[in-house]
DSSP file (Angstrom, degrees, kcal/mol; ACC not computed):
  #  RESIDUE AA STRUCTURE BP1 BP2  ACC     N-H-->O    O-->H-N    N-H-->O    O-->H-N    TCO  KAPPA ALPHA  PHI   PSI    X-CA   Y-CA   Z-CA
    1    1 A X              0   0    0      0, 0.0     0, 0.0     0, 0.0     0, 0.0   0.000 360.0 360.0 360.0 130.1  102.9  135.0  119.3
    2    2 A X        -     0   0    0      3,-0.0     2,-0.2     2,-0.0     0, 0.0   0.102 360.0-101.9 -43.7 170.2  100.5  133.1  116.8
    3    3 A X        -     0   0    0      2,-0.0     2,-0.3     3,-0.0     0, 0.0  -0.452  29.5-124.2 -69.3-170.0  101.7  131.1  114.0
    4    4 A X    >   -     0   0    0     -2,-0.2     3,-3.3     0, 0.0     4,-0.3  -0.923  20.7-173.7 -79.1  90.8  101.5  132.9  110.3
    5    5 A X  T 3  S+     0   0    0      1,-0.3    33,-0.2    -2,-0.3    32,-0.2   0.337  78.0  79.7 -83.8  21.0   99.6  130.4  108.7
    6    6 A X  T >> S+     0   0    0      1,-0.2     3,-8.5     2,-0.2     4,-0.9   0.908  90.3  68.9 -79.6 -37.0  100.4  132.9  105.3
    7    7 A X  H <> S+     0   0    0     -3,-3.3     4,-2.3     1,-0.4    -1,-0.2   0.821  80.3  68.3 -65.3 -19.1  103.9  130.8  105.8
    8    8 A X  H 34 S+     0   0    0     -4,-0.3    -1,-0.4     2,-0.2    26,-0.3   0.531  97.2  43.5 -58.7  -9.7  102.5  128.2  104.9
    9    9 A X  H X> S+     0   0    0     -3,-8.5     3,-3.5     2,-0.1     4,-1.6   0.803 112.8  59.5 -91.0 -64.4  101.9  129.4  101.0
   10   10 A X  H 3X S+     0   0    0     -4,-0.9     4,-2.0     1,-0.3     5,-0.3   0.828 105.1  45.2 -24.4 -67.5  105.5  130.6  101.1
   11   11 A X  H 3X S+     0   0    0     -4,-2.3     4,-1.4     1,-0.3    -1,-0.3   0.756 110.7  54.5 -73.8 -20.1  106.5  127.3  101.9
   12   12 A X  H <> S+     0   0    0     -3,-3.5     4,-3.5    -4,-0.3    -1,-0.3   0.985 104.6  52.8 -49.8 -64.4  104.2  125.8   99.1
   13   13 A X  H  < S+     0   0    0     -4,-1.6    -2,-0.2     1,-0.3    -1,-0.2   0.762 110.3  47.7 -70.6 -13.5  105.6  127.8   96.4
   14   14 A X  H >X S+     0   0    0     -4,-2.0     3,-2.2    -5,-0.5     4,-0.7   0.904 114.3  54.6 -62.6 -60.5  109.5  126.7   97.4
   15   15 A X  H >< S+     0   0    0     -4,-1.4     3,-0.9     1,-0.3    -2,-0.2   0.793 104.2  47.1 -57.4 -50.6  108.0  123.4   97.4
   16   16 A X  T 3< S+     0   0    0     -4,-3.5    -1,-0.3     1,-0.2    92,-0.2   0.129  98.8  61.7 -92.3  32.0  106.4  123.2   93.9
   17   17 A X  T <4 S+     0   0    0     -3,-2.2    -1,-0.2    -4,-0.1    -2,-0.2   0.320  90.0  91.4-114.0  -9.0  109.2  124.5   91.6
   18   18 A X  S << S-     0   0    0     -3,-0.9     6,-0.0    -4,-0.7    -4,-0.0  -0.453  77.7-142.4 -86.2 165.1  111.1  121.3   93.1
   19   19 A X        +     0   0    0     -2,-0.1     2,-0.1     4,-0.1    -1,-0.1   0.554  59.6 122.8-106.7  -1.8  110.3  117.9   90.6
   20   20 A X     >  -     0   0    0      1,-0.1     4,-1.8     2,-0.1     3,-0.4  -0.488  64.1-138.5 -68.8 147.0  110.1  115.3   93.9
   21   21 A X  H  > S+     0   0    0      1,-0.2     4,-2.4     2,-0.2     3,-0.1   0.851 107.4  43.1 -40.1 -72.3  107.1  113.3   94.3
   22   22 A X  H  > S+     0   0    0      2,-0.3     4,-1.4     1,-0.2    -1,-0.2   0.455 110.2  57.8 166.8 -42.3  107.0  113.9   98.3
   23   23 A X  H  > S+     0   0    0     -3,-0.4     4,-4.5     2,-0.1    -1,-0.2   0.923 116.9  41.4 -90.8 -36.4  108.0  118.1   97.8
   24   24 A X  H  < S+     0   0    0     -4,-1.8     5,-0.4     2,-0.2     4,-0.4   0.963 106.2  50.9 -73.1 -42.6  104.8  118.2   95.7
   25   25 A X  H  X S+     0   0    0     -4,-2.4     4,-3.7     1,-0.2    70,-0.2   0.993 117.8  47.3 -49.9 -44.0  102.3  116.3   97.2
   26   26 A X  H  X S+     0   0    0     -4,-1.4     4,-1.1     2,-0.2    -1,-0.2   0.818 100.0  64.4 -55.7 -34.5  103.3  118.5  100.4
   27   27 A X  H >< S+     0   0    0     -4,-4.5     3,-4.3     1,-0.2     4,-0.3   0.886 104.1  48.5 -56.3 -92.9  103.2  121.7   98.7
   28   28 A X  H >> S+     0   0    0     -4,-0.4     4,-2.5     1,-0.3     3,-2.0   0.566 106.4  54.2 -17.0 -52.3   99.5  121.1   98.1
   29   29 A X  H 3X S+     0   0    0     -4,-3.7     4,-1.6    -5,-0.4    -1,-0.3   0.817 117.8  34.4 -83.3  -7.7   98.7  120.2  101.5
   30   30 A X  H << S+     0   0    0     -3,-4.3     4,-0.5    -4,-1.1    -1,-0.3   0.564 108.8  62.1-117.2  20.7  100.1  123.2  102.9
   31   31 A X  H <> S+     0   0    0     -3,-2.0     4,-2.0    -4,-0.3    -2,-0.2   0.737 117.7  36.9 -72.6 -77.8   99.0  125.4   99.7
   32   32 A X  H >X S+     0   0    0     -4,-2.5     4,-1.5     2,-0.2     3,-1.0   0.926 119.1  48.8 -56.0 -65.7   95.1  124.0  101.3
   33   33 A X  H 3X S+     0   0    0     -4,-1.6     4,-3.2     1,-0.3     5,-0.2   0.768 113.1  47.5 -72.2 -45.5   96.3  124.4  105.3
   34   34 A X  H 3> S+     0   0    0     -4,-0.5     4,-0.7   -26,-0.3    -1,-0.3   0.904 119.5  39.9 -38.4 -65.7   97.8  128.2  104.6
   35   35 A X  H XX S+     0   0    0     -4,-2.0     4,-1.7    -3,-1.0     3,-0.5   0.906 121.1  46.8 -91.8 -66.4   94.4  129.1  102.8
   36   36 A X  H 3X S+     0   0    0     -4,-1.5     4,-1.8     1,-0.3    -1,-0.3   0.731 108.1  50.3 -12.4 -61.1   92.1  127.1  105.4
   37   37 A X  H 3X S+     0   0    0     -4,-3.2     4,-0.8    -5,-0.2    -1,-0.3   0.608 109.5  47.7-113.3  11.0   93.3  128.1  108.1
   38   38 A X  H <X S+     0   0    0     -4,-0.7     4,-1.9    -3,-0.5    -2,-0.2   0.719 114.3  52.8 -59.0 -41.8   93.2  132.3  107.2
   39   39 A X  H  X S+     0   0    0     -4,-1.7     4,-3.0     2,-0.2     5,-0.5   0.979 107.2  52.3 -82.0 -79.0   89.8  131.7  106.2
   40   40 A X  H  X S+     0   0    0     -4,-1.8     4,-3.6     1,-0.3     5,-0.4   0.896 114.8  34.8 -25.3 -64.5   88.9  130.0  109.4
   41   41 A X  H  X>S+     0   0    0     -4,-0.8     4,-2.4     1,-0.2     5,-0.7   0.987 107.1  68.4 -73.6 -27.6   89.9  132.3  111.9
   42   42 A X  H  X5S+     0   0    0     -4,-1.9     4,-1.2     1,-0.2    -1,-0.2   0.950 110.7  32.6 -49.0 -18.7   89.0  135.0  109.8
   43   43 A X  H  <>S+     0   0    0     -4,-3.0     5,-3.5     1,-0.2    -1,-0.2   0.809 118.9  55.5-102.3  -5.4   85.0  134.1  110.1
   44   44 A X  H ><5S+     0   0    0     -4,-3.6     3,-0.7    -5,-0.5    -1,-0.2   0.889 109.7  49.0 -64.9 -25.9   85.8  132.8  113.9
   45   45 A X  H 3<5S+     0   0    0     -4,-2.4    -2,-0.1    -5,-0.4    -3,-0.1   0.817 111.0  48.8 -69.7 -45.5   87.2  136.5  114.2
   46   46 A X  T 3<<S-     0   0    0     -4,-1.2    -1,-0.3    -5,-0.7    -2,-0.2   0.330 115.1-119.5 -79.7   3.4   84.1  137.8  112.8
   47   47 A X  T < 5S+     0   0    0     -3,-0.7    -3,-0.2     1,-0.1     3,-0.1   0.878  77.3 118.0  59.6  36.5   82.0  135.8  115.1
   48   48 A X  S   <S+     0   0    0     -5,-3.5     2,-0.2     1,-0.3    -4,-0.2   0.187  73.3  26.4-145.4  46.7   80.2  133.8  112.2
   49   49 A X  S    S-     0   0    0     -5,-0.2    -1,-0.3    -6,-0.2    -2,-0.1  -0.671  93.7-119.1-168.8 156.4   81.0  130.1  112.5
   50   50 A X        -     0   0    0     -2,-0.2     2,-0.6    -3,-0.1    -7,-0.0  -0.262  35.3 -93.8 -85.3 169.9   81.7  129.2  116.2
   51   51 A X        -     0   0    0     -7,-0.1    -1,-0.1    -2,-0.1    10,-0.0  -0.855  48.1 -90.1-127.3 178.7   84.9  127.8  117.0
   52   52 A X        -     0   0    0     -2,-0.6     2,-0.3     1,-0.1    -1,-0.1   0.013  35.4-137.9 -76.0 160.8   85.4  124.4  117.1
   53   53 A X    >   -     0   0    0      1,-0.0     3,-1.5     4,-0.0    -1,-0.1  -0.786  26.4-112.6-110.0 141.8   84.9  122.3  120.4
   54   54 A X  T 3  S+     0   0    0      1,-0.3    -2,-0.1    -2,-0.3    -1,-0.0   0.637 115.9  52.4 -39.2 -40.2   87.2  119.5  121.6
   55   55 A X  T 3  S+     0   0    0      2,-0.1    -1,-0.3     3,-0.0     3,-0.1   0.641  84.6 104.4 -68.1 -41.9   84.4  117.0  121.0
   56   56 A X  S <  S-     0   0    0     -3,-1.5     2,-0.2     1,-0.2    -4,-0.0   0.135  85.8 -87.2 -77.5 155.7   83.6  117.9  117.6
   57   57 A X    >>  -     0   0    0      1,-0.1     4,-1.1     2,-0.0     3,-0.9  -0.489  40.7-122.2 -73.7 132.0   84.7  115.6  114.5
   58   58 A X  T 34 S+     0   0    0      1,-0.3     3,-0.3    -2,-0.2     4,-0.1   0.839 107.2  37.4 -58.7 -24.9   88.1  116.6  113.5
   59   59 A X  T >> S+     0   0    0      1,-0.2     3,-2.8     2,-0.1     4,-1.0   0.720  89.2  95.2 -67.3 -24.7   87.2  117.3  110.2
   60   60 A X  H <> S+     0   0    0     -3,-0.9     4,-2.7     1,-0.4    -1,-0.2   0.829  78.9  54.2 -49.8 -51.3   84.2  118.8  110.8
   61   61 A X  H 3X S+     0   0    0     -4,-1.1     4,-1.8    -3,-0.3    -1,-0.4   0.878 102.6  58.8 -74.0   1.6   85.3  122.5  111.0
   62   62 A X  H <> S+     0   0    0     -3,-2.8     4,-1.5     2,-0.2    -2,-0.2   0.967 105.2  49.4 -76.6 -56.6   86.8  122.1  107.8
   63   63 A X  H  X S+     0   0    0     -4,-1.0     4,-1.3     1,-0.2    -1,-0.2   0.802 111.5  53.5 -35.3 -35.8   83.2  121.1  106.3
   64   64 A X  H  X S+     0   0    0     -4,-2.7     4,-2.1    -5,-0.2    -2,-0.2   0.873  99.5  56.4 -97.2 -27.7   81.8  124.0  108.0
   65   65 A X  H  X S+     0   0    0     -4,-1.8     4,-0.8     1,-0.2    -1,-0.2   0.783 114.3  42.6 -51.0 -29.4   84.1  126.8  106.7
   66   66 A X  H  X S+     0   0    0     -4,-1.5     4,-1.0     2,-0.2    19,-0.2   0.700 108.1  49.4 -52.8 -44.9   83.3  126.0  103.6
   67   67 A X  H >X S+     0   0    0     -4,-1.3     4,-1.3     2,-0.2     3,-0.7   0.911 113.6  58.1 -67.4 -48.6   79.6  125.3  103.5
   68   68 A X  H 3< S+     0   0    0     -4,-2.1    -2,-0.2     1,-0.3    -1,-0.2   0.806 114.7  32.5 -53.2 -29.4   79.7  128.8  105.4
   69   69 A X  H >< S+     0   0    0     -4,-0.8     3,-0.9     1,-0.2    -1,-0.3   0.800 116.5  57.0-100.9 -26.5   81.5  130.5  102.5
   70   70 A X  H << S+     0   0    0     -4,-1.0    -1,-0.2    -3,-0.7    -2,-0.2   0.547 110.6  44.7 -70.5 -35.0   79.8  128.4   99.8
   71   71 A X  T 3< S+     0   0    0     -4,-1.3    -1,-0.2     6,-0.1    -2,-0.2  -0.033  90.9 128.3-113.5  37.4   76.4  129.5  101.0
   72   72 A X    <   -     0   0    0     -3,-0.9    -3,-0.1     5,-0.4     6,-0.0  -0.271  60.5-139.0 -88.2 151.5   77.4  133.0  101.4
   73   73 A X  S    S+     0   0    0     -2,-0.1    -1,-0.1     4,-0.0     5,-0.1   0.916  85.2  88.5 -73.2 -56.2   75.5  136.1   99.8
   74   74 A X  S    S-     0   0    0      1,-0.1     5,-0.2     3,-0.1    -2,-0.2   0.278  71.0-153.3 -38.2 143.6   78.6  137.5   99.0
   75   75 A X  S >> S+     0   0    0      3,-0.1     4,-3.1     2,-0.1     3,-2.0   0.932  99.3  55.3 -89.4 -35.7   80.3  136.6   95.7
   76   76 A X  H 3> S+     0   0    0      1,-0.3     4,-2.4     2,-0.2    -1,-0.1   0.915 115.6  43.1 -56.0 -43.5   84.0  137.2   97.2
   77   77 A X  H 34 S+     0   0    0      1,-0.2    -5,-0.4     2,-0.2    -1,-0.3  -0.121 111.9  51.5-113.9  43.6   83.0  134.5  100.0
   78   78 A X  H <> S+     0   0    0     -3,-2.0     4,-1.6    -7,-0.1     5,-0.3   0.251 108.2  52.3-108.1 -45.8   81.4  132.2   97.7
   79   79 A X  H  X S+     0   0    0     -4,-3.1     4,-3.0    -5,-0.2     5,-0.3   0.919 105.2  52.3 -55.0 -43.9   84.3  132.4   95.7
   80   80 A X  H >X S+     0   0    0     -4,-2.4     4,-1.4    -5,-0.3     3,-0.6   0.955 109.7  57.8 -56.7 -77.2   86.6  131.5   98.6
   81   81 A X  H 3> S+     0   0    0      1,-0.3     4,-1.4     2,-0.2    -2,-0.2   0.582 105.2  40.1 -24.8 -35.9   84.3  128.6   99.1
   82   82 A X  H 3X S+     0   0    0     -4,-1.6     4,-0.8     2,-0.2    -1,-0.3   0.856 117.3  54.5-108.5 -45.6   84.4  126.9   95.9
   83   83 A X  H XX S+     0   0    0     -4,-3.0     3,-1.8    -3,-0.6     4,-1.1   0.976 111.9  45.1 -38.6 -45.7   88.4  127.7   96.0
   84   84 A X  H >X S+     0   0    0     -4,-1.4     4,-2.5     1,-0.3     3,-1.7   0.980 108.6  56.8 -82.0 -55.2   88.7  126.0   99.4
   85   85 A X  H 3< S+     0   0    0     -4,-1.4    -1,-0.3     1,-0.2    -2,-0.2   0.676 108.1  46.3 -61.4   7.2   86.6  123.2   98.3
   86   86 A X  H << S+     0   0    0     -3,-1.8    -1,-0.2    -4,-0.8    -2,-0.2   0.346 112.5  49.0-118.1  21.9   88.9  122.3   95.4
   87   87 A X  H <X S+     0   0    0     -3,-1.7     4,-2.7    -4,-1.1    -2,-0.2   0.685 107.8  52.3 -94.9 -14.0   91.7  122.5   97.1
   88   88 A X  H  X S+     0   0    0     -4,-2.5     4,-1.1     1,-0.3    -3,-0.1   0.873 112.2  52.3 -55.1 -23.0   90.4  120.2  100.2
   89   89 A X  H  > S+     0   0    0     -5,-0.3     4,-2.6     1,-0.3    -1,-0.3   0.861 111.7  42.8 -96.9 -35.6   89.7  118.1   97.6
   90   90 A X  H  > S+     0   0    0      1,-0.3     4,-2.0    -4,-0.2    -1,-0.3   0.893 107.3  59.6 -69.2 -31.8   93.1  118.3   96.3
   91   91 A X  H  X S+     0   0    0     -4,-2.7     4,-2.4     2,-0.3    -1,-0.3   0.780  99.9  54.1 -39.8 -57.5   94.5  118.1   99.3
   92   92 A X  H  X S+     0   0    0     -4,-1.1     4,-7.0     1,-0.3     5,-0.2   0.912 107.4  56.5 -65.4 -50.3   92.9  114.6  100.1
   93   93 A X  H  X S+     0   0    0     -4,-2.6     4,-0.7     2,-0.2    -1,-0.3   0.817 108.5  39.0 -52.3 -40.9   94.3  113.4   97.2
   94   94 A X  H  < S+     0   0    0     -4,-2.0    -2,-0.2     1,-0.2    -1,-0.2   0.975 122.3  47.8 -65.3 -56.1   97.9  114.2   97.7
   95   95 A X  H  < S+     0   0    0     -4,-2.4    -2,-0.2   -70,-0.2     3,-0.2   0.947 125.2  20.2 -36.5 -68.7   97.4  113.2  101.4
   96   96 A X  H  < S+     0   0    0     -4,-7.0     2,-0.8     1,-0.2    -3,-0.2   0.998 103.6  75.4 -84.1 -61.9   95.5  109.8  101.0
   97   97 A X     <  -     0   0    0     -4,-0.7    -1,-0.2    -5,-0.2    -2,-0.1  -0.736  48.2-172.7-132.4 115.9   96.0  108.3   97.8
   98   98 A X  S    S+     0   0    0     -2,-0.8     2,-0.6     1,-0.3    -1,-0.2   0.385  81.2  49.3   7.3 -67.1   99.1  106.8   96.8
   99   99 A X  S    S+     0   0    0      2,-0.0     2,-0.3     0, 0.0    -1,-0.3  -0.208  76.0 123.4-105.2  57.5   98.6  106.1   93.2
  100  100 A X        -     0   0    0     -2,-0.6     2,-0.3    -7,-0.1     0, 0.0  -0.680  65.7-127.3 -94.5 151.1   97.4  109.6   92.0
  101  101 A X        -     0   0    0     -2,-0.3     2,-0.6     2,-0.0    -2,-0.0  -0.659  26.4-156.1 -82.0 148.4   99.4  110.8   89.5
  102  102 A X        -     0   0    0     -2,-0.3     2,-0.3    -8,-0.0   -77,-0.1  -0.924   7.9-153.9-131.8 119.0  100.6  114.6   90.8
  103  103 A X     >  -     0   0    0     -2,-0.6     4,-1.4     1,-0.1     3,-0.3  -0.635  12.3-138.8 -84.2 124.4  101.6  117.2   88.0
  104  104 A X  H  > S+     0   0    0     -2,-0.3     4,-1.5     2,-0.2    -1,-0.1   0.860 103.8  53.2 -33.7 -54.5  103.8  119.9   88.6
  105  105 A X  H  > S+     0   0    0      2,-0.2     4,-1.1     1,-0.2    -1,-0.2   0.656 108.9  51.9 -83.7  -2.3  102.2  122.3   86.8
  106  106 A X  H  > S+     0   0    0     -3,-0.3     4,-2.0     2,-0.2     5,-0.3   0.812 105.7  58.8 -47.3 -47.1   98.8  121.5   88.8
  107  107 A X  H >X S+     0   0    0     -4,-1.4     4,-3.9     2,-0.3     3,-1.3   0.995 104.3  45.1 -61.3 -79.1  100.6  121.9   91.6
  108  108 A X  H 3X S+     0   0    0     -4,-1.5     4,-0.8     1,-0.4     5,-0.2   0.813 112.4  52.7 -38.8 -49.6  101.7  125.6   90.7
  109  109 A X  H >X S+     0   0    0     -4,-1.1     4,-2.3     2,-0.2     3,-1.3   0.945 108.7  52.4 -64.3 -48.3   98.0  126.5   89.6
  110  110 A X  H <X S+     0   0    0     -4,-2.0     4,-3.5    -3,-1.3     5,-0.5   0.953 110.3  45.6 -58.0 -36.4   96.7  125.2   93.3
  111  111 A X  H 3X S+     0   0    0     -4,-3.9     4,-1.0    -5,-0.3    -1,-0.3   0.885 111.9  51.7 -77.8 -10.2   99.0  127.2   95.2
  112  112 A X  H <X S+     0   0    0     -3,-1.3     4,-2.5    -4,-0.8    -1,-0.3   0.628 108.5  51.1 -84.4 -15.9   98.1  130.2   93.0
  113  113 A X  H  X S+     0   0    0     -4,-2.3     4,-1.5    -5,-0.2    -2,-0.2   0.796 110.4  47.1 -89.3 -21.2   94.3  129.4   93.8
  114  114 A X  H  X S+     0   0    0     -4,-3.5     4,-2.2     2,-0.2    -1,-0.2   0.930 110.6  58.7 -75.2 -32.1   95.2  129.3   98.0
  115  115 A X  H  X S+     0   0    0     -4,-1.0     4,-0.9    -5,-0.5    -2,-0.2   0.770 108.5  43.2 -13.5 -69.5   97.0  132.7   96.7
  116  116 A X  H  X S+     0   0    0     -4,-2.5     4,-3.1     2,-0.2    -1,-0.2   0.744 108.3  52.1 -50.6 -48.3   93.5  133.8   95.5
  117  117 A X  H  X S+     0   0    0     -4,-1.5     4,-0.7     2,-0.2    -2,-0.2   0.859 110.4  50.6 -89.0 -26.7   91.4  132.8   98.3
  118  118 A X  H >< S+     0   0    0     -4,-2.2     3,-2.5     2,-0.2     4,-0.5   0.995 109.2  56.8 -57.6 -65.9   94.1  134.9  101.0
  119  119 A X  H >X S+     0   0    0     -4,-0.9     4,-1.6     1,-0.3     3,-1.4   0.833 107.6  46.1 -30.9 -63.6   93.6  137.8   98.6
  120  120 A X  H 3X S+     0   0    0     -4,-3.1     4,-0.7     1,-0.2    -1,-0.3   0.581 110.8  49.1 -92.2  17.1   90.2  137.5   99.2
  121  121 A X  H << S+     0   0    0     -3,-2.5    -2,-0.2    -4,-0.7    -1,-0.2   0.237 113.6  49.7 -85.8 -10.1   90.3  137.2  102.8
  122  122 A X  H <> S+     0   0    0     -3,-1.4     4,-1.2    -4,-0.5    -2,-0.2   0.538 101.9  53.2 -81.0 -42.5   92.2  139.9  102.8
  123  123 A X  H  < S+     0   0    0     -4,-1.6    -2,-0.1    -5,-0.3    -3,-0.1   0.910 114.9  50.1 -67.3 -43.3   90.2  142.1  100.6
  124  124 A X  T  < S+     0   0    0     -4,-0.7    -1,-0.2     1,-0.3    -3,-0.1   0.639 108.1  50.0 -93.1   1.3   86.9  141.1  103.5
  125  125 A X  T  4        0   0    0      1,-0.1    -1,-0.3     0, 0.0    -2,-0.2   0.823 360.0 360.0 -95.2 -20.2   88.6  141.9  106.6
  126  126 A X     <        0   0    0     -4,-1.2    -1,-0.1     0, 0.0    -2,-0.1   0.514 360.0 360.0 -83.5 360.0   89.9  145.2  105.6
């Protein structure tokens, strides 16, 4: 059995009603991983980004789900796109660097925006 990378929002939203430094930064990054990695298999599922090879830079499919959805005809998967690129972005920050300030109520609004981008990943597989 796969994971359910959906648990991964679930576990955001526990995670950002708490006031620790450490419960937020994490909620983001698995608010972005949840959202990320639905989106991904959904266009590997759909046969329209390849999926990634051992070789490949690890980040590199993350750049390329994005671009894909970013340069999309569609508005629903342009709109995932520009969601998933501000949460990567948020993401990094929580992840890498140390003396970012991280708000609580930022927090709440990102994990409603991976929310969004499931919703609409939902909306184009069906």
């Amino acid at each position: 059995m796969s994971f359910n990378w959906r648990s991964y929002i679930g576990f955001a939203e526990e995670m950002c009603v708490r006031v620790d430094e450490p419960a937020l930064r994490s909620s983001i990054s698995r608010a972005y991983y949840g959202a990320f990695c639905l989106s991904r298999n959904y266009l590997i599922n759909k046969s329209k980004i390849p999926t990634q090879r051992p070789h490949d830079a690890p980040g590199k499919i993350h750049q390329l789900v994005i671009e894909y959805f970013d340069q999309s005809d569609d508005s629903d998967e342009c709109m995932a796109g520009q969601l998933l690129g501000e949460l990567r972005k948020k993401r990094n920050i929580a992840d890498y660097e140390g003396n970012s300030v991280i708000e609580r109520d930022a927090v709440g609004k990102l994990v409603a925006k991976a929310r969004e981008v499931i919703s609409i990943i939902d909306e184009l597989d069906s």
